[in-house]
C-alpha positions as CSV (number, residue, x, y, z in Angstrom):
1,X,0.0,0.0,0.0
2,X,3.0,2.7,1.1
3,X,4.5,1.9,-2.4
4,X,1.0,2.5,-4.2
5,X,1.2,5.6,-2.6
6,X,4.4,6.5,-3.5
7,X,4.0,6.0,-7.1
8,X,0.9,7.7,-7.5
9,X,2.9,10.5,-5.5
10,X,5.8,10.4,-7.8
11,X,3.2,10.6,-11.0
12,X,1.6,13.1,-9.8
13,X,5.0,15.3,-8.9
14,X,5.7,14.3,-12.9
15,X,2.0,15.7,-13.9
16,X,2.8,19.0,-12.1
17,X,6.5,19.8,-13.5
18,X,4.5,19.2,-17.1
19,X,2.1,21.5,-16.3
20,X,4.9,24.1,-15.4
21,X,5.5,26.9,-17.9
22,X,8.9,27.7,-18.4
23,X,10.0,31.2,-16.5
24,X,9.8,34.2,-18.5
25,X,12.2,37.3,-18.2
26,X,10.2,39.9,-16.9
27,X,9.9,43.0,-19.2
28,X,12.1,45.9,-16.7
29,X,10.6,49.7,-16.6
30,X,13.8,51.8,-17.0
31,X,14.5,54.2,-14.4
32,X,13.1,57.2,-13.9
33,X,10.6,56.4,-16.6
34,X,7.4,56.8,-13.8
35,X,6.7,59.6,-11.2
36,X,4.7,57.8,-7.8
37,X,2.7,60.4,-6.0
38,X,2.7,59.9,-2.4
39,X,-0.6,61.1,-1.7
40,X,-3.3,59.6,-4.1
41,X,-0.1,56.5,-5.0
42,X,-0.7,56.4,-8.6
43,X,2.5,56.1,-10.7
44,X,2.5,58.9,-14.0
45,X,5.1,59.0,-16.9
46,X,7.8,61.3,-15.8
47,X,8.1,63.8,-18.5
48,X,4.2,64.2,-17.9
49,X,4.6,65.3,-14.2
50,X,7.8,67.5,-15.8
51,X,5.4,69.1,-18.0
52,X,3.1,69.8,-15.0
53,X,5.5,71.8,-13.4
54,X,6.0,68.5,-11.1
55,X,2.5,68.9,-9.8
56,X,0.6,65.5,-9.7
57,X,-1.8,65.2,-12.8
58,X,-4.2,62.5,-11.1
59,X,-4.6,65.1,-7.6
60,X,-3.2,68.4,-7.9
61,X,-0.3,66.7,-5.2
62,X,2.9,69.4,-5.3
63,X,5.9,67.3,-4.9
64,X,9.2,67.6,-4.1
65,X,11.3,69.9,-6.1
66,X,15.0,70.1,-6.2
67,X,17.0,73.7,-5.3
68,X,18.4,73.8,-8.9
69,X,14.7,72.7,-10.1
70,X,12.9,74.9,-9.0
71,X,15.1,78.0,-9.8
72,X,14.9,77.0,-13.3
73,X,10.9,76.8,-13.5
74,X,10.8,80.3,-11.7
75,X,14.3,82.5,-12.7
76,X,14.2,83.6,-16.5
77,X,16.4,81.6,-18.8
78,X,20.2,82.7,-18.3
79,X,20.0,85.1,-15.7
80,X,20.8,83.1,-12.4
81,X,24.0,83.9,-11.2
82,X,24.8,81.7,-7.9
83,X,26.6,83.6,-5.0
84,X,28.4,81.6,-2.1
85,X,28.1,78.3,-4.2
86,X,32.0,77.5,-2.5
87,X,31.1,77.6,1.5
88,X,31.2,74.1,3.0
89,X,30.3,73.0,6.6
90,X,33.4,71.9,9.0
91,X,32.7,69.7,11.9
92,X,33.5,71.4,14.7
93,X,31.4,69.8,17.5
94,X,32.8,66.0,16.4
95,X,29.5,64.8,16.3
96,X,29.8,61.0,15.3
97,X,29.0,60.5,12.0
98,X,28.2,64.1,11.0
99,X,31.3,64.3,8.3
100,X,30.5,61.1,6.7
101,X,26.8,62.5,6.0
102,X,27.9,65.5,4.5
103,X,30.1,64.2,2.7
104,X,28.0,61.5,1.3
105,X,24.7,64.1,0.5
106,X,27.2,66.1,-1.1
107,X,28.3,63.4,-3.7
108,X,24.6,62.0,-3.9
109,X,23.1,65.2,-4.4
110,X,25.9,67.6,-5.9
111,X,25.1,70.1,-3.9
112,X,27.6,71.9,-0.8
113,X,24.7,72.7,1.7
114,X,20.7,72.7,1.8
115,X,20.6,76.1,0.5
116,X,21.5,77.6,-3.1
117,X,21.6,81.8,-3.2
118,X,22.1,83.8,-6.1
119,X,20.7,86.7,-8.2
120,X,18.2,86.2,-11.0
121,X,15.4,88.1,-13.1
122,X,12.2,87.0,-12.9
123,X,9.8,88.3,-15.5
124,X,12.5,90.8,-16.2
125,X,13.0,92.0,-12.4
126,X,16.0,91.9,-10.6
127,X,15.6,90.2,-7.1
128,X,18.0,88.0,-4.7
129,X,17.3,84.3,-4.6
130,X,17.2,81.5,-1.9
131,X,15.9,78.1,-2.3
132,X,16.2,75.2,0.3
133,X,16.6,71.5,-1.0
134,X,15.2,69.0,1.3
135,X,17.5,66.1,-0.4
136,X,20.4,68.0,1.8
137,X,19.6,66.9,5.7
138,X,16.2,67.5,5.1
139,X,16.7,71.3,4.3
140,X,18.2,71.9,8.0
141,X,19.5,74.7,9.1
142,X,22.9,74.7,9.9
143,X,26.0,77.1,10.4
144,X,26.4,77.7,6.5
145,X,22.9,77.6,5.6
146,X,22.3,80.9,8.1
147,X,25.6,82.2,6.5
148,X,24.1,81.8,3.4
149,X,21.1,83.2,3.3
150,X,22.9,85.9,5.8
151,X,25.0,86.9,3.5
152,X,22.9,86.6,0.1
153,X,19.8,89.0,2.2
154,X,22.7,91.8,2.8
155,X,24.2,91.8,-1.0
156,X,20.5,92.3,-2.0
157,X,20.4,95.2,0.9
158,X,23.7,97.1,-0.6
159,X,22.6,96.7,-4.1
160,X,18.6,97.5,-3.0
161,X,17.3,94.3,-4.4
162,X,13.9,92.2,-4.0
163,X,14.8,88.9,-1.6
164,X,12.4,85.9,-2.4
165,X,13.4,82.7,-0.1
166,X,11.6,79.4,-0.7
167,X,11.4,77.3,2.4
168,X,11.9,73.9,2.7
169,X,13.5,72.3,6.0
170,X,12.9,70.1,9.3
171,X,14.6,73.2,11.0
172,X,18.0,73.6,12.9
173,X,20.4,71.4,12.6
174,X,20.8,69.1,15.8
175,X,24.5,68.2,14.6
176,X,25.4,71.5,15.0
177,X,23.8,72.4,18.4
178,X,23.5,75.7,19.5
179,X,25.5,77.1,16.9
180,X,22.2,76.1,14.2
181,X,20.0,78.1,17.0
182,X,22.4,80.8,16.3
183,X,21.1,81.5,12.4
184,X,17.8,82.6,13.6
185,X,18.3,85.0,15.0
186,X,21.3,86.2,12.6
187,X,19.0,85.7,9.2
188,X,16.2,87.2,11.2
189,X,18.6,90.3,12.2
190,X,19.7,90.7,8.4
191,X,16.1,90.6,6.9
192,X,15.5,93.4,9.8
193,X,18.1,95.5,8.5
194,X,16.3,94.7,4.3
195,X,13.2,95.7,6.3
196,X,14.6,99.4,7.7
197,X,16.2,100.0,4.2
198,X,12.4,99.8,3.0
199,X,13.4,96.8,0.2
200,X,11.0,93.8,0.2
201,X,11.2,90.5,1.5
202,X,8.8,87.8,-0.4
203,X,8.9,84.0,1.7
204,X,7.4,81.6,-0.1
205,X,6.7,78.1,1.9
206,X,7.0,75.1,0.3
207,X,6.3,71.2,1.8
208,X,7.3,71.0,4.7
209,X,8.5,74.1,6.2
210,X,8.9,73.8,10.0
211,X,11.5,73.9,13.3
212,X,13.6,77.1,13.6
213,X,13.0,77.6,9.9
214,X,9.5,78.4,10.6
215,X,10.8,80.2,13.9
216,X,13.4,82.6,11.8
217,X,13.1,83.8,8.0
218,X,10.4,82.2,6.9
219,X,7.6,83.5,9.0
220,X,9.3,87.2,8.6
221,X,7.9,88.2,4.9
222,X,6.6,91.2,3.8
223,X,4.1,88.7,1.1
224,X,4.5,85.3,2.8
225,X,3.1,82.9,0.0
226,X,2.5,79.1,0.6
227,X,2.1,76.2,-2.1
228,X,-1.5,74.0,-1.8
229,X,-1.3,71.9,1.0
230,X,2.3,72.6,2.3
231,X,3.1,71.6,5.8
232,X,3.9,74.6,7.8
233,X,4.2,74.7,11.7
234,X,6.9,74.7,14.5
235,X,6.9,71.1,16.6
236,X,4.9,68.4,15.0
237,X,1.1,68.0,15.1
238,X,1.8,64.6,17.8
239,X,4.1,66.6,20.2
240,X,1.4,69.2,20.2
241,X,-1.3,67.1,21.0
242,X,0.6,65.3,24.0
243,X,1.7,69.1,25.3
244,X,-1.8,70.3,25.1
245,X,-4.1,67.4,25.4
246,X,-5.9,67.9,22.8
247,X,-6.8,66.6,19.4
248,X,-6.7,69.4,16.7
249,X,-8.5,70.4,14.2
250,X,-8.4,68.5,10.4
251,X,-6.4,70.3,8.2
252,X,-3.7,72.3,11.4
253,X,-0.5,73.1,10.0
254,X,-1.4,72.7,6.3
255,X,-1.2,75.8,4.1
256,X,-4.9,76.7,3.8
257,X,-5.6,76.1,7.1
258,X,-2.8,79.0,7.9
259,X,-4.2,81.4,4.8
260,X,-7.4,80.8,6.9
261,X,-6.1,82.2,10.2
262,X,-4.1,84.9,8.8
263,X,-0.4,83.2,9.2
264,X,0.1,83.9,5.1
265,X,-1.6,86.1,3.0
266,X,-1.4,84.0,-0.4
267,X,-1.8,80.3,-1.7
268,X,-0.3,80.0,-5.5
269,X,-0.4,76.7,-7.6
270,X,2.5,76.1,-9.0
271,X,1.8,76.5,-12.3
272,X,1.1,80.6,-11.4
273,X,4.1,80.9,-9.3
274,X,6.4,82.5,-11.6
275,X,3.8,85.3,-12.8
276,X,2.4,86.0,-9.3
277,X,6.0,86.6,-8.4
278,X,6.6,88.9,-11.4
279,X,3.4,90.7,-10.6
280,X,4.6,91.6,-7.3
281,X,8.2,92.7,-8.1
282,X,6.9,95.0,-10.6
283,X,4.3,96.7,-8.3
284,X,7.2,97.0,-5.6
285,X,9.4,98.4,-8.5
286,X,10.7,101.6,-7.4
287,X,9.5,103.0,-11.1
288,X,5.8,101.9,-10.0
289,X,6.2,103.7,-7.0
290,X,6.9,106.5,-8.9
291,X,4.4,106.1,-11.5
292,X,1.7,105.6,-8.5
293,X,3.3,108.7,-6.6
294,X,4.2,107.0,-3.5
């Protein structure tokens, strides 16, 4: 009987490696070819989202844009010139593992720091530059990065140019302890000084803008502008609700829930960016002022 069994066993083991079709190769997507959107998860064909000014096509979803990205969708063709592109960050607190990082985001994502300054037109108007990458240490905000943008607010001071910052950053930079704490209040003091020279200061907040970031330069705009659904706040929504035992409301900390409660005065698609900026450097122009008699 066990040998009955076996053999039937053994036929049917034959019967199944029959039935078996052979392994195919499976046909590989090239990289890069799809865009996935985080929020609704559908996958798009890259140069579509590119085309869309990187702006999901299935749910209006802005996603991530690079520093160098996103000054060519908004600077006119040819006219960035980048200031400070040299400064590096030393390690001066020998914090373990803090060299290795920078020196691996730097060869990963070509950049020196999570900032890039420089001086650009933008629908033909002259105005100083910032725009934070959160590829670099999640845009932090660290010794160079409040050098930085330090130094790039006070060339557009001397020379009486427009500053226009996008934000993008987890905040200071722990590695760096209280040195990081240190650039608030030195970018803040800077765009003071802009301020008193009566230039303006546009901060434009872009996913997810928060920490000492949020604490410093980018909460201190003249025209503080925000892209659709862009997380903007200080601590995180959990740490809140444990501080104040509370739940709150749907929506706290996103961009139109701020335009709501008067923390920004603007919320621009994308795709309207560049002109809405253009608009308002030409009706800060000192020839408009003229024109209007103020």
């Amino acid at each position: 009987m066990i040998s009955l069994f076996k053999e039937r066993r053994q036929k049917l083991t034959r019967f199944k490696s029959m039935q078996q079709k052979p392994d195919r190769p499976k046909a590989s997507v090239p990289a890069g070819l799809y865009t996935h959107c985080p929020d609704c998860n559908q996958d798009f064909i890259s140069e579509q989202v590119a085309a869309n000014f990187f702006v999901c096509p299935g749910c209006g979803y802005h996603l991530r844009l690079t520093a160098h990205g996103r000054i060519k969708l908004i600077a006119d063709k040819g006219s960035v010139r980048e200031l400070n592109a040299g400064l590096t960050t030393r390690e001066n607190l020998d914090f373990p593992g803090y060299s290795e990082k920078l020196a691996a985001l730097e060869a990963s994502t070509g950049l020196k720091e999570a900032v890039v300054t420089g001086v650009c037109t933008i629908e033909g108007h002259s105005a100083m530059i910032g725009v934070m990458d959160s590829r670099f240490m999640m845009g932090s905000m660290g010794s160079v990065v409040g050098e930085k943008i330090t130094r790039a607010v006070e060339y557009a001071t001397k020379r009486r140019l427009p500053v226009i910052i996008f934000t993008a950053s987890g905040g200071a930079r722990m590695q760096e302890g209280i040195v990081s704490l240190m650039q608030m209040a030195k970018t803040s003091n800077a765009l003071a000084r802009h301020s008193q020279a009566g230039l303006l200061y546009i901060s434009c907040l872009t996913h997810p803008t928060t920490g000492g970031v949020t604490a410093s330069f980018a909460s201190l705009g003249d025209i503080i502008i925000a892209e659709p659904r862009a997380l903007i706040g200080f601590a995180g929504p959990r740490v809140i609700e444990q501080t104040i035992r509370q739940k709150l409301p749907e929506g706290f900390q996103r961009s139109e829930f701020l335009l709501e409660h008067g923390f920004i005065d603007m919320i621009v698609e994308r795709h309207k960016l560049k002109s809405t900026l253009g608009s308002l450097l030409r009706l800060h122009s000192p020839s408009a002022r003229v024109k209007g008699g103020g």
